[in-house]
DSSP file (Angstrom, degrees, kcal/mol; ACC not computed):
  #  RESIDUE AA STRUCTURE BP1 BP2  ACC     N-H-->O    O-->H-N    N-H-->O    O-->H-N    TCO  KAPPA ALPHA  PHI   PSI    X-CA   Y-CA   Z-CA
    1    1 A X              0   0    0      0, 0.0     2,-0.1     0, 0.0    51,-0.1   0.000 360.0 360.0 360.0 143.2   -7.4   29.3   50.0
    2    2 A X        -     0   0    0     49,-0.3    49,-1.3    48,-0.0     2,-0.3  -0.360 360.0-123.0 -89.6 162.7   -8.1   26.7   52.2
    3    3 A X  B     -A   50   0A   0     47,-0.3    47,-0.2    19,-0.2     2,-0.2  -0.654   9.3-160.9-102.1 151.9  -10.5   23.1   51.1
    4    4 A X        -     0   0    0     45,-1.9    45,-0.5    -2,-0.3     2,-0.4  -0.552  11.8-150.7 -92.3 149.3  -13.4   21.4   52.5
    5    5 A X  B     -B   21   0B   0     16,-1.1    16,-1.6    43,-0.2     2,-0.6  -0.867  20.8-167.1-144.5 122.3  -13.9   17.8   51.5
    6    6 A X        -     0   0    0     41,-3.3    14,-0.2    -2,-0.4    41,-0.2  -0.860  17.4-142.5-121.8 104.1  -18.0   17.0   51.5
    7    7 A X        -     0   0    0     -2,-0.6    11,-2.2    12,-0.5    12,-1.4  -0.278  25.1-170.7  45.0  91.0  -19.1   14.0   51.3
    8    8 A X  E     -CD  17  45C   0     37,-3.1    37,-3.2     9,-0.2     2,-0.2  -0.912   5.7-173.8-133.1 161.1  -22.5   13.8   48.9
    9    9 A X  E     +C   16   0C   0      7,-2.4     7,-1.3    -2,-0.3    35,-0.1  -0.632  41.2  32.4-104.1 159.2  -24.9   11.1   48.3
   10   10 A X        -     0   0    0      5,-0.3     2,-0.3    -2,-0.2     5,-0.2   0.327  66.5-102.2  92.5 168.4  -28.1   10.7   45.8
   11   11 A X  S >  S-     0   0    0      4,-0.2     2,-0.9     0, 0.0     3,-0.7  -0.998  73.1 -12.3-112.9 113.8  -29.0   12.0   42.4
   12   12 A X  T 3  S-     0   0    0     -2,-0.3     3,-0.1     1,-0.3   100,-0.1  -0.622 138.7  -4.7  91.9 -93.1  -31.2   14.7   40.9
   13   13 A X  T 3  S+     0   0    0     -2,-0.9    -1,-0.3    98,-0.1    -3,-0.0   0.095 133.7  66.6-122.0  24.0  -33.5   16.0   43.9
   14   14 A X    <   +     0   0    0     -3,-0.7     2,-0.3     2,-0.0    -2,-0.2   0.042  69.0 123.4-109.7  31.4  -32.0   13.2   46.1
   15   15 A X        +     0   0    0     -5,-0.2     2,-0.3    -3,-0.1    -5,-0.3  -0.706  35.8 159.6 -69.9 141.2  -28.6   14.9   46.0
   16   16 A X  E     -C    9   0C   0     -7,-1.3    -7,-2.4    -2,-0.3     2,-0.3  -0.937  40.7-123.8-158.9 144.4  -27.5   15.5   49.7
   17   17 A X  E     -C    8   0C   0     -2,-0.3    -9,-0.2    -9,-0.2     3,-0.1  -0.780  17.3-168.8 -92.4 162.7  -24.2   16.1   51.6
   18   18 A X        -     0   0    0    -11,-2.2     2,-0.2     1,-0.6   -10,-0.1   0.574  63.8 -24.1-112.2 -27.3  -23.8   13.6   54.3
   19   19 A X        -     0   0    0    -12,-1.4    -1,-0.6     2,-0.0   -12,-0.5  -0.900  54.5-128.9-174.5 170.7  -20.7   15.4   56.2
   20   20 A X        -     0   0    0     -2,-0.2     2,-0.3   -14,-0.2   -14,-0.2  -0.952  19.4-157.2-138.7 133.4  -17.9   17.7   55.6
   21   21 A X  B     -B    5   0B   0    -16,-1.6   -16,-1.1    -2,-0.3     3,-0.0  -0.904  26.7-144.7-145.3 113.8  -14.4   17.2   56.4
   22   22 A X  S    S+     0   0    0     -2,-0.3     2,-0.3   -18,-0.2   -19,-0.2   0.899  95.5  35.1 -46.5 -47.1  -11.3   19.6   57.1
   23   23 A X  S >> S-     0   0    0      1,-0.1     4,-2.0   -18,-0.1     3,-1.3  -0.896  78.3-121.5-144.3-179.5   -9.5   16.7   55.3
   24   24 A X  H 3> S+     0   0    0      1,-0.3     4,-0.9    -2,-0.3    -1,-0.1   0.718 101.4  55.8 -74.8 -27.2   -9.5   14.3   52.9
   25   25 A X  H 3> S+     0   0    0      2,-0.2     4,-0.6     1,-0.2    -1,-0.3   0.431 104.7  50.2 -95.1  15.0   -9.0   11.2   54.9
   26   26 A X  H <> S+     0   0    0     -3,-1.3     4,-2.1     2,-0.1    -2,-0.2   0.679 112.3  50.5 -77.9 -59.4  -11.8   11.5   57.4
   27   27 A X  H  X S+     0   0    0     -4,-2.0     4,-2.4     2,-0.2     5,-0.3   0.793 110.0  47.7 -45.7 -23.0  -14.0   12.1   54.4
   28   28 A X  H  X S+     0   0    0     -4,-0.9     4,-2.1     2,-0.2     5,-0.2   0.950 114.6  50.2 -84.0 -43.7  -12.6    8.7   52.5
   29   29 A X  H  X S+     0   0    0     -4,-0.6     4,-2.6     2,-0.2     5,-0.2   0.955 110.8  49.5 -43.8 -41.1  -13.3    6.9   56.1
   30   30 A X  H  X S+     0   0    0     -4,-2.1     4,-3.1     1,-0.3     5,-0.3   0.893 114.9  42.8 -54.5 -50.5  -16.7    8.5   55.9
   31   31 A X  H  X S+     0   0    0     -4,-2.4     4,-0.9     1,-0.3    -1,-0.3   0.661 112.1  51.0 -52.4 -39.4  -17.1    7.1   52.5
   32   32 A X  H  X S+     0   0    0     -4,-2.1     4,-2.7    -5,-0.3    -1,-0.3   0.898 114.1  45.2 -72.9 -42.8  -15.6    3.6   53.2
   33   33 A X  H  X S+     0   0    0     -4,-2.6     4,-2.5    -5,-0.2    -2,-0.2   0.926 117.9  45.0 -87.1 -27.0  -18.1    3.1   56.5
   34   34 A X  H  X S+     0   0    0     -4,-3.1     4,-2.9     2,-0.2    -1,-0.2   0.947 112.2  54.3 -40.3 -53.3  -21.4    4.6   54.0
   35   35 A X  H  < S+     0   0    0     -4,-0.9     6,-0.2    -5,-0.3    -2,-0.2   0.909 113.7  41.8 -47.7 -56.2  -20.0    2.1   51.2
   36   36 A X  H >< S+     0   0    0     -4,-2.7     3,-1.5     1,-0.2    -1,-0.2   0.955 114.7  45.1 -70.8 -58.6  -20.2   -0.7   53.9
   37   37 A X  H 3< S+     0   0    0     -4,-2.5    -2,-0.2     1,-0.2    -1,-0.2   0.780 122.4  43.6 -55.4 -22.1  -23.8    0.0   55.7
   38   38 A X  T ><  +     0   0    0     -4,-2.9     3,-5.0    -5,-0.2    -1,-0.2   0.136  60.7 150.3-131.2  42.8  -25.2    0.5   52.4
   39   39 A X  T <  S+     0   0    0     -3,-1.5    -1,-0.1     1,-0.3     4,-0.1   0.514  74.7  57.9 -22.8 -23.6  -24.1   -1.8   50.1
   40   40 A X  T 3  S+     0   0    0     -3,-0.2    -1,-0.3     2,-0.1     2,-0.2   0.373  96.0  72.2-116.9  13.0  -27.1   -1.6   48.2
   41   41 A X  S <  S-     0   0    0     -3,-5.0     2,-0.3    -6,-0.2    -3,-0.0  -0.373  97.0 -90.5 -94.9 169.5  -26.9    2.1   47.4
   42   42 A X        -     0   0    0     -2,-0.2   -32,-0.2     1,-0.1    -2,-0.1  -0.606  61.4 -97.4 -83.9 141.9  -24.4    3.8   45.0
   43   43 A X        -     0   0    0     -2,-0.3   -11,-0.1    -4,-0.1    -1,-0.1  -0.381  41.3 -93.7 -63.8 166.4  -21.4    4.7   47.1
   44   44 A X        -     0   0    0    -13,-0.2   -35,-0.3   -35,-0.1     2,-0.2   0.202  39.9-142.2 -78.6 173.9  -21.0    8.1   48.5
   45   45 A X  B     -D    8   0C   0    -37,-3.2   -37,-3.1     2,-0.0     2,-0.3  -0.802   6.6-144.0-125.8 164.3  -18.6   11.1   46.2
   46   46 A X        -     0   0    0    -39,-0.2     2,-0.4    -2,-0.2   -39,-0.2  -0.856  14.4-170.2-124.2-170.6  -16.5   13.4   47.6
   47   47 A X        -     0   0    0     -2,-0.3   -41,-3.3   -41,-0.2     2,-0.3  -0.981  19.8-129.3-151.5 139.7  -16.1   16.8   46.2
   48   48 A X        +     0   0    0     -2,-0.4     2,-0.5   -43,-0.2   -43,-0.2  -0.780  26.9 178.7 -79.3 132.7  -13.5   19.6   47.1
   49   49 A X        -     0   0    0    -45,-0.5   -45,-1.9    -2,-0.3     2,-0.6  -0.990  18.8-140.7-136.8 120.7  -15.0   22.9   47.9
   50   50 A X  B >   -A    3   0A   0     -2,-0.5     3,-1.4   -47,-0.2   -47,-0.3  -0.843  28.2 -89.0-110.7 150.3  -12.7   25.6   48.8
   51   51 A X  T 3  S+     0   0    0    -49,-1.3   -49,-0.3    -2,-0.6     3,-0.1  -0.160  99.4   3.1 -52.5 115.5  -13.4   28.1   51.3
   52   52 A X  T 3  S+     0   0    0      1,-0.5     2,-0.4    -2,-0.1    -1,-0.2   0.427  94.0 124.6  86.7   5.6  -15.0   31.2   50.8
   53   53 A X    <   -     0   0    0     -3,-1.4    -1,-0.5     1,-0.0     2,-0.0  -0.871  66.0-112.1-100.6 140.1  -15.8   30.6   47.0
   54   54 A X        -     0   0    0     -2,-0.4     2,-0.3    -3,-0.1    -4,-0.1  -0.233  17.2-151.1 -38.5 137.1  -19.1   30.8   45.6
   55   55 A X        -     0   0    0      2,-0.1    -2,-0.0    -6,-0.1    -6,-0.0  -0.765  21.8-155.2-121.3 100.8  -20.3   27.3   44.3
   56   56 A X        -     0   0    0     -2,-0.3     2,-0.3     0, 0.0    -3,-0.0  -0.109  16.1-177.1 -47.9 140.5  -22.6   28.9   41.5
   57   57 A X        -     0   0    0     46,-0.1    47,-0.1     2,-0.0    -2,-0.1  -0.788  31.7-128.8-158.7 130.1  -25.6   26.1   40.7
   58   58 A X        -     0   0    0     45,-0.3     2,-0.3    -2,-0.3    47,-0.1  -0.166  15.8-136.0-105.4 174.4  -27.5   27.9   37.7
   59   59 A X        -     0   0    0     17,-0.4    17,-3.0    43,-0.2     2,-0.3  -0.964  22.6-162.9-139.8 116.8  -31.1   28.0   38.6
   60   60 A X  E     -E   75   0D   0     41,-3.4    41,-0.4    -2,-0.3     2,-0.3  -0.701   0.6-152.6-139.4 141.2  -33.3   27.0   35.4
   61   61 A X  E     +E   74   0D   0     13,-3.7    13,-4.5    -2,-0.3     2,-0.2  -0.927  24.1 151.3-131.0 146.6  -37.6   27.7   34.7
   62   62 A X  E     - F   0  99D   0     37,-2.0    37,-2.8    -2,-0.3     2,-0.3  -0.928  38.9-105.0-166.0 171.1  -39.5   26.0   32.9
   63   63 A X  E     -EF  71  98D   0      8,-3.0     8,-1.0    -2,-0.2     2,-0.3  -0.758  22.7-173.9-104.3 152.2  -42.9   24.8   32.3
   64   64 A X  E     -EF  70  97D   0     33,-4.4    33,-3.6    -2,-0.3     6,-0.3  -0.993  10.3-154.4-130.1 133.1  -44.5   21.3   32.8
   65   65 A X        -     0   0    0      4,-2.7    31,-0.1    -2,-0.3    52,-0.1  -0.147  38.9 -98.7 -51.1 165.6  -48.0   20.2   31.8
   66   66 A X  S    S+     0   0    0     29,-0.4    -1,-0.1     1,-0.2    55,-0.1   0.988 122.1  52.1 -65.3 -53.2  -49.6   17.4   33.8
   67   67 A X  S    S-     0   0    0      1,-0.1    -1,-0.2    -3,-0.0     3,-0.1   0.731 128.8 -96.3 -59.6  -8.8  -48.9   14.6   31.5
   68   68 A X        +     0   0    0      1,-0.4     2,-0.6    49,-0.0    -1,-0.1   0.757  69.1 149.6 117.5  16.2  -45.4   15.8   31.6
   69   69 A X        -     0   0    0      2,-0.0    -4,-2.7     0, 0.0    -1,-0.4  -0.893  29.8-159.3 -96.9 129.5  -44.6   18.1   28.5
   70   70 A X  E     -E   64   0D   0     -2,-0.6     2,-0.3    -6,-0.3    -6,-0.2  -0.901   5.7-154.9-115.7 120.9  -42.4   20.2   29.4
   71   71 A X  E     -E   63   0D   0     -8,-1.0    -8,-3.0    -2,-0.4     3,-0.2  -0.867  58.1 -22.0-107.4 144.3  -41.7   23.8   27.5
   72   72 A X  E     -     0   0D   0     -2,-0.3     2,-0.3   -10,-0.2    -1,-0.2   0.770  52.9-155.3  39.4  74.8  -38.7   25.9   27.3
   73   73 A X  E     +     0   0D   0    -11,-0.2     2,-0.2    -3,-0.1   -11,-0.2  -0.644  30.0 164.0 -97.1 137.7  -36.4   25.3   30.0
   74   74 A X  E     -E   61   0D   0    -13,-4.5   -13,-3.7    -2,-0.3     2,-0.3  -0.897  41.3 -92.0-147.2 150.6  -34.6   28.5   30.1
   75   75 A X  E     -E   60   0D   0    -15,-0.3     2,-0.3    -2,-0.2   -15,-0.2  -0.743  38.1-135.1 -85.0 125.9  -32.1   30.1   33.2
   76   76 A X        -     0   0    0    -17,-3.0   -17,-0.4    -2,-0.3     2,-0.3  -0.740  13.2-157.6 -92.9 132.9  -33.8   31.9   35.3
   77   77 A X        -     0   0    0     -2,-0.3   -17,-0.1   -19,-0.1    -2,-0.0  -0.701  19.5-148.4 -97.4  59.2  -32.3   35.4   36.3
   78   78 A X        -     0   0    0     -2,-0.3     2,-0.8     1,-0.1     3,-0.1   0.375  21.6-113.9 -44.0 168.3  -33.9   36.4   39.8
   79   79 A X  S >  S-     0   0    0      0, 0.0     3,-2.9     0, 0.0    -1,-0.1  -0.887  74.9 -41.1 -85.2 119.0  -34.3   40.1   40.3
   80   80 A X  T 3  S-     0   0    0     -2,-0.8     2,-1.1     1,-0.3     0, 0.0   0.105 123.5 -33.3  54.1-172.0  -31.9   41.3   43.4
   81   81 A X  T 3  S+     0   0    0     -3,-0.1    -1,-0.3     2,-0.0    -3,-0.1   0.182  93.8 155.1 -83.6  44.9  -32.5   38.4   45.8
   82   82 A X    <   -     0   0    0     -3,-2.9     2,-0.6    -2,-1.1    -4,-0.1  -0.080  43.8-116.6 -46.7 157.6  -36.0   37.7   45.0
   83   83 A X        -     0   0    0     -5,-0.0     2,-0.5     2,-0.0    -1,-0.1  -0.943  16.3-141.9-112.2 134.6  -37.2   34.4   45.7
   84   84 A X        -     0   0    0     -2,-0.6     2,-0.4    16,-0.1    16,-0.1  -0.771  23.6-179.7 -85.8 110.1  -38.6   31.9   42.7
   85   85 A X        -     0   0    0     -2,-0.5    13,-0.1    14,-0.0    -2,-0.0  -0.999  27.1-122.5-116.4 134.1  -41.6   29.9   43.8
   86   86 A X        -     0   0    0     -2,-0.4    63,-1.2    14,-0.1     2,-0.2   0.025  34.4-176.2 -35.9 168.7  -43.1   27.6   41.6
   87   87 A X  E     -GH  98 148D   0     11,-1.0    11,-3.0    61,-0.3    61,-0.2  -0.752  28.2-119.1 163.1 139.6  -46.9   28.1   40.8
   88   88 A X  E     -GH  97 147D   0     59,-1.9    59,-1.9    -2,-0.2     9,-0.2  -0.349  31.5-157.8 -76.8 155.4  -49.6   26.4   39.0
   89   89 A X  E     -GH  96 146D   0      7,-1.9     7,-0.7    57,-0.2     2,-0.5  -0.447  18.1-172.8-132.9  75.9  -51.1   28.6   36.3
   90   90 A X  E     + H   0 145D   0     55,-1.0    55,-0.6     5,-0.2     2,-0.6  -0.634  10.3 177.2 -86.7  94.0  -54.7   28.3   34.5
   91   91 A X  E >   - H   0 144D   0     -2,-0.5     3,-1.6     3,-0.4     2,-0.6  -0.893  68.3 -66.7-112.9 109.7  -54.5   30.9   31.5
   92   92 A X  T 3  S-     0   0    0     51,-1.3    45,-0.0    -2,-0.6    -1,-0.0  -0.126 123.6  -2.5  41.6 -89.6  -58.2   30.2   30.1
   93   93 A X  T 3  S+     0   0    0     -2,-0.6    -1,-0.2    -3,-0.1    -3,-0.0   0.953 118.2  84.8 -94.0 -27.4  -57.9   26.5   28.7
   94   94 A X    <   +     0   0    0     -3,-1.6     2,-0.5    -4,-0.0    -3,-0.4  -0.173  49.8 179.3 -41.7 122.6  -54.0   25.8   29.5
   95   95 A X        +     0   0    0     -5,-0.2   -29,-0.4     2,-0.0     2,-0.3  -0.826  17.1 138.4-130.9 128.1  -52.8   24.6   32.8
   96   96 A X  E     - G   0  89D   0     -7,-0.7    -7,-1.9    -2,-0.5     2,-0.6  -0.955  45.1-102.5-148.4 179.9  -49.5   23.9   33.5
   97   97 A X  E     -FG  64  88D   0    -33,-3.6   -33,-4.4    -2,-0.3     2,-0.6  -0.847  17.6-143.7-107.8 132.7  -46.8   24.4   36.4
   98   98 A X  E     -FG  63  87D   0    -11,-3.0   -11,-1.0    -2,-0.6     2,-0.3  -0.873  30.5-173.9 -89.9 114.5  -44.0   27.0   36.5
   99   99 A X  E     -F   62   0D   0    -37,-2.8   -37,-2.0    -2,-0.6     2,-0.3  -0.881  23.7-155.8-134.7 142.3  -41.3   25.3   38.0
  100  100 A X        -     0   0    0     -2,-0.3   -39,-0.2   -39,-0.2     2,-0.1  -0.668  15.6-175.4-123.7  86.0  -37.7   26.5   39.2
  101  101 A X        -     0   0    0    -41,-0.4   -41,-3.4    -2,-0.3     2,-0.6  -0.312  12.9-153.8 -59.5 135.6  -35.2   23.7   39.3
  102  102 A X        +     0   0    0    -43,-0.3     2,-0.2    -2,-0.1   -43,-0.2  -0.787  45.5 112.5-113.3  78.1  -31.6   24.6   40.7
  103  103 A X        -     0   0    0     -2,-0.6   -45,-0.3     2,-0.1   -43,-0.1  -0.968  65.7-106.1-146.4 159.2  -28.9   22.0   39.2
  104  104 A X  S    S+     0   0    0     -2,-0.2     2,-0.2   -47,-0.1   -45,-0.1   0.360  93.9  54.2 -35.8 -21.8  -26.0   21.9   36.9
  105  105 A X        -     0   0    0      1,-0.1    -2,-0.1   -47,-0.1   -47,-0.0  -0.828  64.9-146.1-139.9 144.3  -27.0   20.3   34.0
  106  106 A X  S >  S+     0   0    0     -2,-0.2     3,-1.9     2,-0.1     4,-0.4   0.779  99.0  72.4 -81.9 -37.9  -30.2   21.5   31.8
  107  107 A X  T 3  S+     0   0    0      1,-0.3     4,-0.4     2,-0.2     3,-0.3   0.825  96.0  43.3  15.8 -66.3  -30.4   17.6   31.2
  108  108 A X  T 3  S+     0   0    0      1,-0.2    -1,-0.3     2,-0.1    -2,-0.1   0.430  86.3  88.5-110.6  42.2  -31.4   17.0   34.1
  109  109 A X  S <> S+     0   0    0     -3,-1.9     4,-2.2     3,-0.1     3,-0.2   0.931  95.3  48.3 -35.3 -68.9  -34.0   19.9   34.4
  110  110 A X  H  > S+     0   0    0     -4,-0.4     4,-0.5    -3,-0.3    -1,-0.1   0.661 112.5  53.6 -63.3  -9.1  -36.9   17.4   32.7
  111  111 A X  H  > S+     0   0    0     -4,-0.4     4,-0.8     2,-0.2    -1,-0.2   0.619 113.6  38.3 -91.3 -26.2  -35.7   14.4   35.6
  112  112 A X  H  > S+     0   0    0     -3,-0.2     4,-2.2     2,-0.2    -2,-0.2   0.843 117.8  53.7-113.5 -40.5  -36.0   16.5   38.8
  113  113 A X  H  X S+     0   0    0     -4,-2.2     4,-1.0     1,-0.2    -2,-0.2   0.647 110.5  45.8 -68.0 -23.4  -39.2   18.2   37.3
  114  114 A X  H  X S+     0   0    0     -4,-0.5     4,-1.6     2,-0.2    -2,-0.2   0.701 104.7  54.5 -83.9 -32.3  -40.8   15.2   36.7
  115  115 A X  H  X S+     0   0    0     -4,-0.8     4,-1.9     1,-0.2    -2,-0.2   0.952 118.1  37.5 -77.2 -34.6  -40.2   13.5   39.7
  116  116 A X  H  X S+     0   0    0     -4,-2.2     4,-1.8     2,-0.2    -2,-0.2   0.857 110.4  65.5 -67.9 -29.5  -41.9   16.8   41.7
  117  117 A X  H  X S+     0   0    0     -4,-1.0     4,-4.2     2,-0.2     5,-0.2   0.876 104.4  41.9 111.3 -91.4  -44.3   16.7   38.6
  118  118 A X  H  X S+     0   0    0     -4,-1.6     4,-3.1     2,-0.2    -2,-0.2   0.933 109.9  59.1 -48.0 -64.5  -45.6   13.1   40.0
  119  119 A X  H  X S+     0   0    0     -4,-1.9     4,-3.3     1,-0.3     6,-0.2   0.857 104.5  48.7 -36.8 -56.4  -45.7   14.2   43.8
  120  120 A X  H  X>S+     0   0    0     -4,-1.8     5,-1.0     1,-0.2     4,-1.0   0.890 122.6  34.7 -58.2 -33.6  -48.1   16.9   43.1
  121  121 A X  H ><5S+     0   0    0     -4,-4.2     3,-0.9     2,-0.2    -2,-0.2   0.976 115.7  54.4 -69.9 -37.6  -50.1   14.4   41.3
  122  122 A X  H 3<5S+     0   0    0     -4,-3.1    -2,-0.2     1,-0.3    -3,-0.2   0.935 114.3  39.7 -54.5 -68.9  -49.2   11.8   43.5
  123  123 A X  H 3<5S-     0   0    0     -4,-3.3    -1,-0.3     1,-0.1    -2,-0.2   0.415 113.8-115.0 -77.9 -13.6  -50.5   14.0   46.9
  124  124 A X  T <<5S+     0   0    0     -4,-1.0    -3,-0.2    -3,-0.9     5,-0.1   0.662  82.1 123.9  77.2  31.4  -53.8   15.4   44.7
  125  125 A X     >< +     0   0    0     -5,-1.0     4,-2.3    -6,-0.2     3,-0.3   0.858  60.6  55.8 -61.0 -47.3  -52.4   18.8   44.9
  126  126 A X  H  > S+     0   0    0     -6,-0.9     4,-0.7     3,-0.2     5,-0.2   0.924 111.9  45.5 -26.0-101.0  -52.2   19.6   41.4
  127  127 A X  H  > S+     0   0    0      1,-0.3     4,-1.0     2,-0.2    -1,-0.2   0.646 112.0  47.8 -34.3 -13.9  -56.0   18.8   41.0
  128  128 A X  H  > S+     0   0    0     -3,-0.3     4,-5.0     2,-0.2    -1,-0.3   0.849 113.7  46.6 -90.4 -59.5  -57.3   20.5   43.8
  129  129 A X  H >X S+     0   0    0     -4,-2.3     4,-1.3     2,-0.2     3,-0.7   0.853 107.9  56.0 -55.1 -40.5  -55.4   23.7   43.1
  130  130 A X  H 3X S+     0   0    0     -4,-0.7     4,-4.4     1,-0.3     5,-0.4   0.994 108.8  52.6 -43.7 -64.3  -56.4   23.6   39.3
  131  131 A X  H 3X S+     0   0    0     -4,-1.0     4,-1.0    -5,-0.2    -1,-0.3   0.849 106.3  47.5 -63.1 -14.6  -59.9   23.6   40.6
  132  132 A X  H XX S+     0   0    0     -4,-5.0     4,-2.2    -3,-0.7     3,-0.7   0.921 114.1  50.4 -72.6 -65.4  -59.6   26.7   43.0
  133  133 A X  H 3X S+     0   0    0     -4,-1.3     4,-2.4     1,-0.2     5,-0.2   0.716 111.6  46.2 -49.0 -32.4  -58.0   28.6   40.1
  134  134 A X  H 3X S+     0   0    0     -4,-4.4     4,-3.2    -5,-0.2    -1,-0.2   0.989 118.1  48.3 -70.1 -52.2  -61.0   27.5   37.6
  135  135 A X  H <X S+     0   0    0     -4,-1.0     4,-2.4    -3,-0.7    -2,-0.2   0.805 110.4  46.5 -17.4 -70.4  -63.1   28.5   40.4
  136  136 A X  H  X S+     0   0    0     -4,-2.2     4,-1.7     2,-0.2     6,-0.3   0.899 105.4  57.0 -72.9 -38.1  -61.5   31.5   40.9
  137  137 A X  H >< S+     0   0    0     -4,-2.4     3,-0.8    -5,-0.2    -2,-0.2   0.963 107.9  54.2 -44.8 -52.7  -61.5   32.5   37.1
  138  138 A X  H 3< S+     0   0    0     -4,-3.2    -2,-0.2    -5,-0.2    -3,-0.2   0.934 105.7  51.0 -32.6 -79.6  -65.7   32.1   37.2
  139  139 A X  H 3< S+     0   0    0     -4,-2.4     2,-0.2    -5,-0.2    -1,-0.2   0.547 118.7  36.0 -62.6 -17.5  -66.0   34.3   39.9
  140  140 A X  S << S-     0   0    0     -4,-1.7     2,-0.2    -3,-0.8    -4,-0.0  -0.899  77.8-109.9-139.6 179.7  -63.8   37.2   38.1
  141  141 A X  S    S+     0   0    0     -2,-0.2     2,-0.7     1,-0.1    -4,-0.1   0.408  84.1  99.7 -85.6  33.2  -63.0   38.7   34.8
  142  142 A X        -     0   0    0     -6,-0.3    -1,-0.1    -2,-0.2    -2,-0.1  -0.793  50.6-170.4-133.6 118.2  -59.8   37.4   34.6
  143  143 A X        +     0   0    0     -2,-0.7   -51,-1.3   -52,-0.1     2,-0.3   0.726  68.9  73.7 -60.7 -22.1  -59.0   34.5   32.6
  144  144 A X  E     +H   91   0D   0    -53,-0.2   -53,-0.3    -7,-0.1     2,-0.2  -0.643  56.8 163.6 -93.3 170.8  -55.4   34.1   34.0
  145  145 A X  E     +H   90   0D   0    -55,-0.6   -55,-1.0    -2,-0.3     2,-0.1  -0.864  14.0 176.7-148.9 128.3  -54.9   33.0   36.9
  146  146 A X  E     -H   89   0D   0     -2,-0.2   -57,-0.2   -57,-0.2   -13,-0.1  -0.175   7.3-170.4-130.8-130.4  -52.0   31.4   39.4
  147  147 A X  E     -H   88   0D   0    -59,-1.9   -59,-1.9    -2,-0.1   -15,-0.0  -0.130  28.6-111.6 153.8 111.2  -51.5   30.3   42.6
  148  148 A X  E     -H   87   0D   0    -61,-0.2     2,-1.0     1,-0.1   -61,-0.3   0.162  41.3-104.9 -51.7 150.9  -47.9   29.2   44.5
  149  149 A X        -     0   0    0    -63,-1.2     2,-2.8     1,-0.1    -1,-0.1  -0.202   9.2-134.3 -73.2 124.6  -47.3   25.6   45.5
  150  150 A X        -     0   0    0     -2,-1.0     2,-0.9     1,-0.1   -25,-0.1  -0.454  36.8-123.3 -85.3 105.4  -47.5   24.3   48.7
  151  151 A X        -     0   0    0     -2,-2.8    -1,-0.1     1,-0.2    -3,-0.0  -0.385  25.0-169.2 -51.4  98.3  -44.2   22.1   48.7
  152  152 A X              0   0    0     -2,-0.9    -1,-0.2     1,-0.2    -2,-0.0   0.709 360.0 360.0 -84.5 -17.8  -45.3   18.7   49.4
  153  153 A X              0   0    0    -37,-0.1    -1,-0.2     0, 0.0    -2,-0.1   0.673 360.0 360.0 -56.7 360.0  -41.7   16.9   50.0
């Protein structure tokens, strides 16, 4: 089976590729001329990927409060190819976010969740949506209630 050589940058939910390369010494240039323009970053990696393999990246739920307590982080097992969206949840006095991080490490679940965690506070989504979901609980007889996120990155 044949290689890739890709070229990634960043950490956590700043991981990115930056290029991908038939071979290895066109990625190492790429890596050398990054190294240099950005002196004041961590240098580029590269990583081998060969062609036509899965690259499996486990996909992990958990819950976060606002202040940033985080319960159970557990691998999530979609149904068929369903799609996992996050979504606030208000079950009578609780609120917290169900959030579905996609990385290697269950480590760095609480890191990558916190930093989106901040955004929503950051952008005063969190608050607004808690208050349609109290809103919406008044108006019917059902105490739980959730509502997806609107992705602010």
């Amino acid at each position: 089976m044949s290689k890739v050589y890709v070229v990634t940058s960043g950490h956590y939910s700043d991981y990115h590729i930056v290029s991908v390369w038939a071979k290895r010494e066109e990625a190492e240039r790429v890596v050398a001329l990054v190294t240099i323009e950005r002196a004041w970053d961590s240098p580029p990696e590269i990583e081998e990927w060969e062609c036509g393999k899965k690259k499996w990246i486990p996909l992990w739920k958990c819950d976060i409060t606002k202040s940033g307590d985080i319960d159970d982080i557990r691998l999530s097992v979609p149904h068929r190819e369903e799609v996992q969206r996050d979504h606030f949840v208000l079950n009578g006095g609780s609120e917290y976010l169900v959030m579905y991080v996609r990385c290697g490490d269950k480590k760095d679940v609480v890191k990558i969740a916190n930093e989106r965690r901040t955004t929503l506070i950051a952008s005063d989504i969190w608050d607004l949506t808690m208050r349609e979901l109290a809103k919406k609980a008044k108006e019917s007889s059902y105490r739980f209630q959730t509502a997806d996120v609107s992705d602010p990155r």
